[in-house]
BALOBA-1460 file (C-alpha; in Angstrom, 3 decimals):
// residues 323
<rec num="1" residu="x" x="0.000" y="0.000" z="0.000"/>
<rec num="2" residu="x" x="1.549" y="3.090" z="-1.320"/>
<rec num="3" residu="x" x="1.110" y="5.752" z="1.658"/>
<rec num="4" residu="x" x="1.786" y="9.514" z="1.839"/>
<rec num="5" residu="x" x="3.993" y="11.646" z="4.063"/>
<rec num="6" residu="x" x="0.287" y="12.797" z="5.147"/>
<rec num="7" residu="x" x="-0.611" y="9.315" z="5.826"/>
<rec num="8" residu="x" x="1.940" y="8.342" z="8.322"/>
<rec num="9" residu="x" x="0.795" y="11.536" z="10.312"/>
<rec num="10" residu="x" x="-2.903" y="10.258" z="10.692"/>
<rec num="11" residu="x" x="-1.655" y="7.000" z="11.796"/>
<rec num="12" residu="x" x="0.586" y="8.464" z="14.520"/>
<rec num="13" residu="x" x="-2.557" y="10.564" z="15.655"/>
<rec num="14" residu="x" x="-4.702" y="7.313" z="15.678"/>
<rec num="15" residu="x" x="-1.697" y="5.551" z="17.927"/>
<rec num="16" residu="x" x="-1.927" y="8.911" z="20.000"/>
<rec num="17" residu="x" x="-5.634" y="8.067" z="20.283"/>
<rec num="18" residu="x" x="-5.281" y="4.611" z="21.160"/>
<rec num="19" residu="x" x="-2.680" y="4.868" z="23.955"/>
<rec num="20" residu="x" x="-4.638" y="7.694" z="25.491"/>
<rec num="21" residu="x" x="-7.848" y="4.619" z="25.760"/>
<rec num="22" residu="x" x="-4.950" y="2.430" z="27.224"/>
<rec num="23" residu="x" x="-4.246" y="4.545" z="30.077"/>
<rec num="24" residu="x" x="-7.605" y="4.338" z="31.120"/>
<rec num="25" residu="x" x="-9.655" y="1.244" z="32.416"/>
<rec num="26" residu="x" x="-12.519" y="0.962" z="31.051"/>
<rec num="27" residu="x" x="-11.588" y="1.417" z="27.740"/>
<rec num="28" residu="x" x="-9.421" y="-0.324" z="24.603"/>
<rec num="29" residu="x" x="-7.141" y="1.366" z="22.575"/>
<rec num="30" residu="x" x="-8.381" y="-1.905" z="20.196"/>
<rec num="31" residu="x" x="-11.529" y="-0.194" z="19.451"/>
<rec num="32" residu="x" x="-10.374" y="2.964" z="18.820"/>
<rec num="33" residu="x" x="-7.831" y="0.900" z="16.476"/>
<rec num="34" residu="x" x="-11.184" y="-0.662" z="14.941"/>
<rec num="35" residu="x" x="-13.372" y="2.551" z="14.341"/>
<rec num="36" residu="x" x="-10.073" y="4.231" z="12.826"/>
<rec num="37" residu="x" x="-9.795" y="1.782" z="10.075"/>
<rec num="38" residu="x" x="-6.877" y="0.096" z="10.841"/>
<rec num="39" residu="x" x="-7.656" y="-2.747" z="13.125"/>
<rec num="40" residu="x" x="-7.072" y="-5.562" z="10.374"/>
<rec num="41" residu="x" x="-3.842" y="-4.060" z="9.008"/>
<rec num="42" residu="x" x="-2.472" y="-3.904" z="12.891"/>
<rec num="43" residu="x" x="-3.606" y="-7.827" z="13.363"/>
<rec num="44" residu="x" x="-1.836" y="-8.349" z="9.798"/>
<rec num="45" residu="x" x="1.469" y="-6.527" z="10.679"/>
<rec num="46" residu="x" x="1.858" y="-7.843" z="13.905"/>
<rec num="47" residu="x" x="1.271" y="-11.277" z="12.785"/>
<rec num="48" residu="x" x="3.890" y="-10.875" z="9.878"/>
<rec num="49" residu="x" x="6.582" y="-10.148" z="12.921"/>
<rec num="50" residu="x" x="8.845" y="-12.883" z="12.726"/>
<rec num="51" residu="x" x="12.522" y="-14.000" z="12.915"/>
<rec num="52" residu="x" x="12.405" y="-14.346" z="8.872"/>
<rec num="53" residu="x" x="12.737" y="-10.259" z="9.225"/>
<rec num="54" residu="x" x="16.452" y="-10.985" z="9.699"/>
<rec num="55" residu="x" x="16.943" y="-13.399" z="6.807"/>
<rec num="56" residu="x" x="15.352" y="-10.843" z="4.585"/>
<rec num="57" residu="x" x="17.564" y="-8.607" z="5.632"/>
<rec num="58" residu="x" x="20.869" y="-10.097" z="4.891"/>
<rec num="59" residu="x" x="19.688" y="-11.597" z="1.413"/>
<rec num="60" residu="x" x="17.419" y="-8.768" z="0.284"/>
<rec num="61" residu="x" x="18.320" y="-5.755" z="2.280"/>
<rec num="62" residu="x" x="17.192" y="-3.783" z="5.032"/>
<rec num="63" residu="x" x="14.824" y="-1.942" z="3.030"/>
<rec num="64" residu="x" x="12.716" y="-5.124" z="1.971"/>
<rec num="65" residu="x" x="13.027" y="-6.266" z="4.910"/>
<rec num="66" residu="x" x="11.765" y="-3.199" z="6.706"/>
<rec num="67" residu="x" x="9.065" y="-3.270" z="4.190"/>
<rec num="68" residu="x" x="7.674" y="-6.918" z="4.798"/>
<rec num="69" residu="x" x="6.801" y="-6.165" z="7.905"/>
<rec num="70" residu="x" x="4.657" y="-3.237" z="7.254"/>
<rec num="71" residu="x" x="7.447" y="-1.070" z="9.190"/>
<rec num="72" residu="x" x="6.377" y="2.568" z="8.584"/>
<rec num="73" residu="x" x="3.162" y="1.385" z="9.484"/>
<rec num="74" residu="x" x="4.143" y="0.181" z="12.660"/>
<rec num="75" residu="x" x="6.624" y="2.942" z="13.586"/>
<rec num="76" residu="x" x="3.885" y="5.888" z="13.018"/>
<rec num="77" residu="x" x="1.381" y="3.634" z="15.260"/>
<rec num="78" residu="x" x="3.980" y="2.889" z="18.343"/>
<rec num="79" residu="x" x="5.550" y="6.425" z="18.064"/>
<rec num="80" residu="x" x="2.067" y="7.687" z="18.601"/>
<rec num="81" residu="x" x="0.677" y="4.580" z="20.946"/>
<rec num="82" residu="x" x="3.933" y="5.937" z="23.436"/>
<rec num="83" residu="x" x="4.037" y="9.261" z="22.979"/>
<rec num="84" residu="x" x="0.627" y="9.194" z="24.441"/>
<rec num="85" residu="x" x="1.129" y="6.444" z="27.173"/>
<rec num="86" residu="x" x="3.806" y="8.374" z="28.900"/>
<rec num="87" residu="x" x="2.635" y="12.117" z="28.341"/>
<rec num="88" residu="x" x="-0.819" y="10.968" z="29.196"/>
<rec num="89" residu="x" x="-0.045" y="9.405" z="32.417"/>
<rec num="90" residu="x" x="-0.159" y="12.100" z="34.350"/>
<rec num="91" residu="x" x="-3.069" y="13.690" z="33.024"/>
<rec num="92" residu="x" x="-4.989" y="10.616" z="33.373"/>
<rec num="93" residu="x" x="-3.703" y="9.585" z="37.197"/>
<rec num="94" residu="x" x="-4.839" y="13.569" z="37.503"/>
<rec num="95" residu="x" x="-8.424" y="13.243" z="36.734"/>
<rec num="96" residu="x" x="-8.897" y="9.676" z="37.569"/>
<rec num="97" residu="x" x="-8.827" y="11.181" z="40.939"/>
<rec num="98" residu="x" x="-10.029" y="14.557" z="40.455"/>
<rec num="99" residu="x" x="-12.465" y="14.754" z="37.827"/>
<rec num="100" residu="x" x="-13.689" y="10.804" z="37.531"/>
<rec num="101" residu="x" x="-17.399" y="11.082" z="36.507"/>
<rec num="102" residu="x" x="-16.363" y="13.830" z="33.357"/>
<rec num="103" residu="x" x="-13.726" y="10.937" z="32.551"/>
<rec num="104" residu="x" x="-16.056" y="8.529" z="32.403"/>
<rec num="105" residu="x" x="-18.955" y="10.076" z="30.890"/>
<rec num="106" residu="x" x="-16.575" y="10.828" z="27.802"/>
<rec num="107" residu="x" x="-15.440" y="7.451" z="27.673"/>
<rec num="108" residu="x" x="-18.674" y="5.802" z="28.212"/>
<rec num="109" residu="x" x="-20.329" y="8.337" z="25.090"/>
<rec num="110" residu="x" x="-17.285" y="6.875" z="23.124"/>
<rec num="111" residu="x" x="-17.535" y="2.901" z="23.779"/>
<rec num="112" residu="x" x="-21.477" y="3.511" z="23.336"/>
<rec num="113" residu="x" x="-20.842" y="4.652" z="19.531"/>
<rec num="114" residu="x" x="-18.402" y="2.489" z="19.356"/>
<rec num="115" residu="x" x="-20.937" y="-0.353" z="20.002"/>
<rec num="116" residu="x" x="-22.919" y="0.584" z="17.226"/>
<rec num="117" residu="x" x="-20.623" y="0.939" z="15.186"/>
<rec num="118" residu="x" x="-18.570" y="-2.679" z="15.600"/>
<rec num="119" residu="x" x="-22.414" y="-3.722" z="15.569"/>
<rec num="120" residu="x" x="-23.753" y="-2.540" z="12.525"/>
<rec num="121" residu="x" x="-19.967" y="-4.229" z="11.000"/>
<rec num="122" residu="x" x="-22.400" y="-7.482" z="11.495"/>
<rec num="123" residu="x" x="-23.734" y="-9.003" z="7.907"/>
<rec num="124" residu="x" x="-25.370" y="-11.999" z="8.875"/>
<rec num="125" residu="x" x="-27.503" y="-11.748" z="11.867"/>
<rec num="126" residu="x" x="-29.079" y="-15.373" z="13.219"/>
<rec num="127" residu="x" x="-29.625" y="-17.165" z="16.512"/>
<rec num="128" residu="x" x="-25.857" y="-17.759" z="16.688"/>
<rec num="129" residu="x" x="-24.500" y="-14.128" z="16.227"/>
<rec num="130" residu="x" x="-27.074" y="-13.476" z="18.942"/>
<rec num="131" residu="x" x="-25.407" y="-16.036" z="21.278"/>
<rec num="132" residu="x" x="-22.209" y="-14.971" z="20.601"/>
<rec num="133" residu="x" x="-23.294" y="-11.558" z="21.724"/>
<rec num="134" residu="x" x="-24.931" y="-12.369" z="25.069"/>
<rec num="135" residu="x" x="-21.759" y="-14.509" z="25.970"/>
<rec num="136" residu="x" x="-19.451" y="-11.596" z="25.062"/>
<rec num="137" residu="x" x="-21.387" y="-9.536" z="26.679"/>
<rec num="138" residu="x" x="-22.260" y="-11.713" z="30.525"/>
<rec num="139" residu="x" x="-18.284" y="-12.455" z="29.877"/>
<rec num="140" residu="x" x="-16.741" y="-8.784" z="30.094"/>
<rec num="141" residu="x" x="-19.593" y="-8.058" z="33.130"/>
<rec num="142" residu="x" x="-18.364" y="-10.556" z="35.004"/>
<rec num="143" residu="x" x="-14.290" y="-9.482" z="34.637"/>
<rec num="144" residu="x" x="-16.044" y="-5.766" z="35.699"/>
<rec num="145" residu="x" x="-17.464" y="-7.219" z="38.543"/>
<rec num="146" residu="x" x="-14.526" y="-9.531" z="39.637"/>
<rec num="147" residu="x" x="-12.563" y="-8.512" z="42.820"/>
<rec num="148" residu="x" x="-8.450" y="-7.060" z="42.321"/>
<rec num="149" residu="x" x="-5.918" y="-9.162" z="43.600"/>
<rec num="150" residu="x" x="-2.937" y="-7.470" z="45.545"/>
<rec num="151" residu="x" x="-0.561" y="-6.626" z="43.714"/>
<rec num="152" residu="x" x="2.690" y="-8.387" z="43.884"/>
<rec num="153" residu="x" x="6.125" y="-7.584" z="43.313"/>
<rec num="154" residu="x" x="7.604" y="-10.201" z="41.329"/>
<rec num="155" residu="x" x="9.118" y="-9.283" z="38.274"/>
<rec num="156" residu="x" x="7.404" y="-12.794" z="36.673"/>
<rec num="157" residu="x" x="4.188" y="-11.797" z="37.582"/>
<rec num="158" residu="x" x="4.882" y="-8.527" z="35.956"/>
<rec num="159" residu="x" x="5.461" y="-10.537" z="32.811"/>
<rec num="160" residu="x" x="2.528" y="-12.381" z="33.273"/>
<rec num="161" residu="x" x="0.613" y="-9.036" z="33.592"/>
<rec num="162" residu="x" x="2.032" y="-7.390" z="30.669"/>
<rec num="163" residu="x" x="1.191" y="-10.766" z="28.501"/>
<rec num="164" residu="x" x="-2.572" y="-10.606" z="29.390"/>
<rec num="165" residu="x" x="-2.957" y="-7.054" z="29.299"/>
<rec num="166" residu="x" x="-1.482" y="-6.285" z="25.914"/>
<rec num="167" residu="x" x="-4.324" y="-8.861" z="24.671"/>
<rec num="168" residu="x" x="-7.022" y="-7.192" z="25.794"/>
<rec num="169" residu="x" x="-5.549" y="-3.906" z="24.769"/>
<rec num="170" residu="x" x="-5.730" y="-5.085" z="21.271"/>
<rec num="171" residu="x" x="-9.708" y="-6.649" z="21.849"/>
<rec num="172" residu="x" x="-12.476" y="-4.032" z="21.275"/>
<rec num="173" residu="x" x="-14.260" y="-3.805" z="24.217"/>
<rec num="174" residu="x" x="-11.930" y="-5.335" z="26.246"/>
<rec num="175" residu="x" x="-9.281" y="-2.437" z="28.283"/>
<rec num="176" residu="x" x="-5.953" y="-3.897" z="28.548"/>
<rec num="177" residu="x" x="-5.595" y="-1.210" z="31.949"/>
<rec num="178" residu="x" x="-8.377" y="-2.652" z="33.567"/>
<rec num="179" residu="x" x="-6.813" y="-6.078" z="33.292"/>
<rec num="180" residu="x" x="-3.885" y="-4.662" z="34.892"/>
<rec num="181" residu="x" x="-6.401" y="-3.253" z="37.472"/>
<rec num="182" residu="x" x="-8.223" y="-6.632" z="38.378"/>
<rec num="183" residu="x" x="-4.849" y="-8.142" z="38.539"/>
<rec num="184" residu="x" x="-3.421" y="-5.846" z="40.952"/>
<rec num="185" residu="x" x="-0.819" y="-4.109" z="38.262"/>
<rec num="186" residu="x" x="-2.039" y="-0.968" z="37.124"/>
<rec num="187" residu="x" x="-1.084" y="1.243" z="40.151"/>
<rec num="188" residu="x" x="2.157" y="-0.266" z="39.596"/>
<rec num="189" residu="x" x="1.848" y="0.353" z="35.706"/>
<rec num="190" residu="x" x="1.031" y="3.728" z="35.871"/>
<rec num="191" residu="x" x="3.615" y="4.239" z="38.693"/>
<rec num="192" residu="x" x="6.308" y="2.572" z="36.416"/>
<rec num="193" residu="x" x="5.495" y="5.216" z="33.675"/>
<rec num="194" residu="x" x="5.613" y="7.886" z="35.959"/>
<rec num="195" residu="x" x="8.696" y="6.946" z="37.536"/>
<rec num="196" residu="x" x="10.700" y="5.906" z="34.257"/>
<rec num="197" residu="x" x="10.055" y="9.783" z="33.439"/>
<rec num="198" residu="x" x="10.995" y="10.908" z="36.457"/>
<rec num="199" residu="x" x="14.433" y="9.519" z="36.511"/>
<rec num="200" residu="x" x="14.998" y="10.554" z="32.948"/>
<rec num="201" residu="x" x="14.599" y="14.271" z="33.399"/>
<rec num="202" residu="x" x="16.097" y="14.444" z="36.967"/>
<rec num="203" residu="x" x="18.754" y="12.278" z="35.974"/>
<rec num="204" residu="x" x="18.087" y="10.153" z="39.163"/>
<rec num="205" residu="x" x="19.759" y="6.737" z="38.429"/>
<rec num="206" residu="x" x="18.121" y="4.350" z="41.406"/>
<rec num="207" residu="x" x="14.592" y="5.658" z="40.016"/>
<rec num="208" residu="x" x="15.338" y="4.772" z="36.587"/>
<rec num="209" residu="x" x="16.688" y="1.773" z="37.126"/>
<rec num="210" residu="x" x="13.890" y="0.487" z="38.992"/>
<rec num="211" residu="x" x="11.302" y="1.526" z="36.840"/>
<rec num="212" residu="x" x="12.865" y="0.052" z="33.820"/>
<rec num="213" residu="x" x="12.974" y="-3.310" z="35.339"/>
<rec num="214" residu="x" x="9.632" y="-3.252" z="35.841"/>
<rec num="215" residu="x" x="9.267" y="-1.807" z="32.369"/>
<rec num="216" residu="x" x="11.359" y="-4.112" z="30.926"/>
<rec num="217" residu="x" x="9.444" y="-7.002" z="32.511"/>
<rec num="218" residu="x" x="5.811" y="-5.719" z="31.553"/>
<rec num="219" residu="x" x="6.900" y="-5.124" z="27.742"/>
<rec num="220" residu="x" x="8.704" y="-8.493" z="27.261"/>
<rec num="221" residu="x" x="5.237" y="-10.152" z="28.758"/>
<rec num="222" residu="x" x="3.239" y="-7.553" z="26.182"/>
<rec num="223" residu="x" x="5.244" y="-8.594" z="23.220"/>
<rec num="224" residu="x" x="4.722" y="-12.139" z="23.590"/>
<rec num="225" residu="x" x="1.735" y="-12.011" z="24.434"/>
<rec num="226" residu="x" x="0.602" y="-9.348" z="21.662"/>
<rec num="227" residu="x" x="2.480" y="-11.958" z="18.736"/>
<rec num="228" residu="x" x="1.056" y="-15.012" z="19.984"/>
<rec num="229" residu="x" x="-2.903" y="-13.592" z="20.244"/>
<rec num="230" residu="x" x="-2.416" y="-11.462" z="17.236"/>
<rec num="231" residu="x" x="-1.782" y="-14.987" z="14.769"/>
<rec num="232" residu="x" x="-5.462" y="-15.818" z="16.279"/>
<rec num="233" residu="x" x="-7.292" y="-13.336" z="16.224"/>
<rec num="234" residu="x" x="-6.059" y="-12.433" z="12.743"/>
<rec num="235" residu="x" x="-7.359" y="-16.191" z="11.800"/>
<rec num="236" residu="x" x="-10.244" y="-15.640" z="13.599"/>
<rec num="237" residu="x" x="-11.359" y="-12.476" z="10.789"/>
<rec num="238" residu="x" x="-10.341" y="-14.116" z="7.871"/>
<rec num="239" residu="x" x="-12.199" y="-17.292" z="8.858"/>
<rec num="240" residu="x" x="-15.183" y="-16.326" z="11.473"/>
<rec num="241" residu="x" x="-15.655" y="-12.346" z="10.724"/>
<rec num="242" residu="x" x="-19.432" y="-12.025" z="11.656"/>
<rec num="243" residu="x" x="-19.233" y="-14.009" z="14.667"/>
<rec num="244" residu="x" x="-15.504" y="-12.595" z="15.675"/>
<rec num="245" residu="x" x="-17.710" y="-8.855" z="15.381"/>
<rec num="246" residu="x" x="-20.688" y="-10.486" z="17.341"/>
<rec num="247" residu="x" x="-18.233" y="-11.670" z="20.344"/>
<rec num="248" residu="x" x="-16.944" y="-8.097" z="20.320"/>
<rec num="249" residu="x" x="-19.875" y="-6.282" z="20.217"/>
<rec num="250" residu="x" x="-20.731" y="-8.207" z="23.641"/>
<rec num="251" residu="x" x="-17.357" y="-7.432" z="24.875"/>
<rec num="252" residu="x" x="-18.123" y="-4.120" z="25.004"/>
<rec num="253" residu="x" x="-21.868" y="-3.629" z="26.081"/>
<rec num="254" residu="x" x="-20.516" y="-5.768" z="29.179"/>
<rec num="255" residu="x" x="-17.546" y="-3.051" z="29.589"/>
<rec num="256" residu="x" x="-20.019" y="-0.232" z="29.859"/>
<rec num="257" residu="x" x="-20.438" y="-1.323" z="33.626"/>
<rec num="258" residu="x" x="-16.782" y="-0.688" z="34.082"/>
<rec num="259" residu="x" x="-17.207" y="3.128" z="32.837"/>
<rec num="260" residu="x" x="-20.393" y="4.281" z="34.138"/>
<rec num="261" residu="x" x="-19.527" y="7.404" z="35.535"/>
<rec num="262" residu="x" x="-21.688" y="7.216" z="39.091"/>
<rec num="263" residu="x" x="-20.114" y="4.832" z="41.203"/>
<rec num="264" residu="x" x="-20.585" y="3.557" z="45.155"/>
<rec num="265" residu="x" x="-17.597" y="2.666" z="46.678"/>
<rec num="266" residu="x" x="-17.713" y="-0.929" z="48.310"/>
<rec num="267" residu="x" x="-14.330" y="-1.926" z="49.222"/>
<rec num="268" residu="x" x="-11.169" y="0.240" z="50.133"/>
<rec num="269" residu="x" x="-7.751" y="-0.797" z="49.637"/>
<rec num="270" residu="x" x="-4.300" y="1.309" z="50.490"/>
<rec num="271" residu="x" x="-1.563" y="1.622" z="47.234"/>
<rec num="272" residu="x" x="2.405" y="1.808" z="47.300"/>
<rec num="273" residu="x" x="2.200" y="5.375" z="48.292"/>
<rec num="274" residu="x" x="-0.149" y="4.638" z="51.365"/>
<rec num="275" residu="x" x="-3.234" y="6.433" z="49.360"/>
<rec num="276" residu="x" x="-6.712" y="4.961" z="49.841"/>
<rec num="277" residu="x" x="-8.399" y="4.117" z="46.354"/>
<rec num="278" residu="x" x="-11.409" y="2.039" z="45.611"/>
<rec num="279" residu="x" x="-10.859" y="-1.367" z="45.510"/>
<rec num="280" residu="x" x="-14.671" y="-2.412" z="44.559"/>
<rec num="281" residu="x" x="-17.379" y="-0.421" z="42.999"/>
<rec num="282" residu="x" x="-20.836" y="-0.641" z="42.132"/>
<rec num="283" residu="x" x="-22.790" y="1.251" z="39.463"/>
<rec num="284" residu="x" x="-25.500" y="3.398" z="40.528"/>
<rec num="285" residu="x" x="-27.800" y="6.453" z="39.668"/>
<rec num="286" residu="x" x="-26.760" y="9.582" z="39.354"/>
<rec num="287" residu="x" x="-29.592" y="10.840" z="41.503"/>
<rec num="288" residu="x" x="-28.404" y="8.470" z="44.463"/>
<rec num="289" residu="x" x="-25.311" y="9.645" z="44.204"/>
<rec num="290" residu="x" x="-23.906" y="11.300" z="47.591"/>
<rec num="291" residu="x" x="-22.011" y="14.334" z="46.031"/>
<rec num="292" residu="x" x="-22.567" y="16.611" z="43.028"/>
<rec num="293" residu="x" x="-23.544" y="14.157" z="40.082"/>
<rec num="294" residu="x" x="-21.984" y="16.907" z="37.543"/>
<rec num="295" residu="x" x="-25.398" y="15.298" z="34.916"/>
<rec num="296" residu="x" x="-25.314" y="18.408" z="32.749"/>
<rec num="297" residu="x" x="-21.207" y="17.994" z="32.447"/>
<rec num="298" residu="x" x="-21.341" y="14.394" z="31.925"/>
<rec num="299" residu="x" x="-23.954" y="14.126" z="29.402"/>
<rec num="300" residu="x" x="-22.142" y="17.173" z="27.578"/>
<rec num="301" residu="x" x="-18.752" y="15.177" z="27.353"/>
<rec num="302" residu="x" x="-20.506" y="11.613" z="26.783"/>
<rec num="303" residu="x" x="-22.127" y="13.475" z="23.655"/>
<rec num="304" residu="x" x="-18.563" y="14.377" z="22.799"/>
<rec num="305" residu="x" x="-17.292" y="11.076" z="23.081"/>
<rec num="306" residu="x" x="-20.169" y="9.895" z="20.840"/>
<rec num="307" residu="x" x="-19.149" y="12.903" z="18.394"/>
<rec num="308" residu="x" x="-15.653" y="11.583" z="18.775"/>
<rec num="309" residu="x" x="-15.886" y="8.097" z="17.342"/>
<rec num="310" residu="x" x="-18.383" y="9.693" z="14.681"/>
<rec num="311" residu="x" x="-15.723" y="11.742" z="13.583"/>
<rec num="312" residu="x" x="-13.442" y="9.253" z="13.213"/>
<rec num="313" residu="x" x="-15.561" y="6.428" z="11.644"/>
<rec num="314" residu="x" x="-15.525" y="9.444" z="9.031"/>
<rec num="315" residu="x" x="-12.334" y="10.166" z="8.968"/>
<rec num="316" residu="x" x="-11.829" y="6.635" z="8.230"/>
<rec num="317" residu="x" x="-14.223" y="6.266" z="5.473"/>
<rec num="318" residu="x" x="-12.593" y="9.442" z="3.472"/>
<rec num="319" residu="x" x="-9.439" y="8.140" z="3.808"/>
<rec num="320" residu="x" x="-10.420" y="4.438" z="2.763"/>
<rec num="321" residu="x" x="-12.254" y="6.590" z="-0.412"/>
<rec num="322" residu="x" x="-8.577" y="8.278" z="-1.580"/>
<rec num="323" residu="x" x="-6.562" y="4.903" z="-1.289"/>
């Protein structure tokens, strides 16, 4: 596929897009990767990933080799994918704590067009498509509903985090930080981020080097686990599209438990820094909730979310119509 200068720019803002979803549980930078247009290439060049690279390279050249594997592809999407994971961070942590019901109304106004959209992707519709929703769906309310573990401090289990994570992160419908949140990780994520920054621009060596073992050990476990999943769920849309779409449609009307915006606390637990943070919540109305329920904010920012996907199921059509 013959791209522009142009091109590579719109697929670095699309990896900005889908690292910002990342950061967040709740949501998956997969379906922003899916409304954009570019889903089935990602699945495609991720899947082509392999040790032959190398070969290629000494018989054919880095240059064929670079282009086999779909690499200005994948270097606009990851520039943009971190770029936004580690100047988001922050900002996210920030209102996460600050501002969560105007975070989450956004979010949930996004994964709610996002729904329709992934659902109207459907061709066939039949008693099976139906199933597969349902399960999808009774599937991700459970993992919203399931209690976080502690989180540990092995380095292994850091690698075990990263590999399930990065899966979901690459599902629509399924977040990729919320799995790190049910498994006890994404404090320390988030944390790891912050801190890997930190000792870069203060030049503080014991900081860094923490963090980056901790780094290291989440993005070995994503890689793996990101190749290995990729092969079948790239199988799975050449082979079983409709009922792939159907599974991931449930995914995410199950996830929109995760994001409602009003929230009862039912469980406390205490993070690295000694902070108390929900540990268990339950969705509830906005007119039972205790403090200022913000409605008028949050249905103004879940509109934009809406808006949001709109303008980028567009954005993705026009583009699709100049190729």
């Amino acid at each position: 596929m013959q791209r522009r200068f142009t091109d590579y720019i719109i697929i670095t803002l699309k990896g900005l897009a889908m690292g910002a979803a990342d950061v967040v549980p709740g949501v998956s930078g997969g379906t922003i990767a899916f409304i954009s247009g570019i889903y089935e290439e990602l699945l495609e060049s991720i899947d082509g990933l392999h040790l032959g690279f190398f070969k290629t390279w000494k018989t054919e050249g880095f240059k064929n080799a670079w282009l086999s594997i779909n690499g200005h592809f994948l270097l606009a999407l990851f520039t943009g994918i971190a770029i936004s994971i580690f100047s988001l961070a922050k900002a996210i942590k920030w209102l996460l704590v600050n501002e969560p019901i105007l975070l989450w109304s956004f979010f949930f106004g996004l994964v709610i067009a996002s729904i329709f959209y992934i659902g109207k992707q459907i061709k066939n519709w039949n008693f099976l498509v139906i199933m597969a929703i349902l399960l999808g769906a009774v599937a991700s309310y459970m993992i919203t509903i399931a209690e976080p573990f502690a989180s540990p401090d092995s380095n292994l289990y850091l690698f075990f985090c990263g590999f399930i994570a990065i899966i979901a992160m690459i599902l629509p419908g399924v977040s990729g930080a919320f799995i790190l949140l049910i498994l006890g990780a994404y404090q320390t994520a988030i944390d790891t981020v912050n801190n890997l920054l930190e000792g870069v621009t203060t030049f503080n060596l014991e900081v860094f080097k923490a963090a980056f073992i901790k780094f290291l050990m989440l993005a070995l476990g994503a890689i793996v686990g990101i190749k290995a999943f990729s092969k079948i769920l790239n199988w799975m849309f050449k082979n079983y599209k409709n009922l792939t779409l159907a599974i991931l449609t449930g995914f995410m009307i199950g996830s929109l438990n995760k994001i409602w915006p009003w929230k009862k606390v039912l469980s406390w637990r205490i993070n690295s820094h000694n902070e108390e943070i929900p540990l268990l919540e339950k969705s509830i109305s906005p007119f039972s909730f205790p403090e200022d329920p913000q409605i008028t904010w949050a249905i103004g920012l879940a509109i934009l979310g809406f808006l949001t996907i709109f303008l980028l199921e567009r954005l993705a059509v026009n583009q699709k119509a100049s190729e």
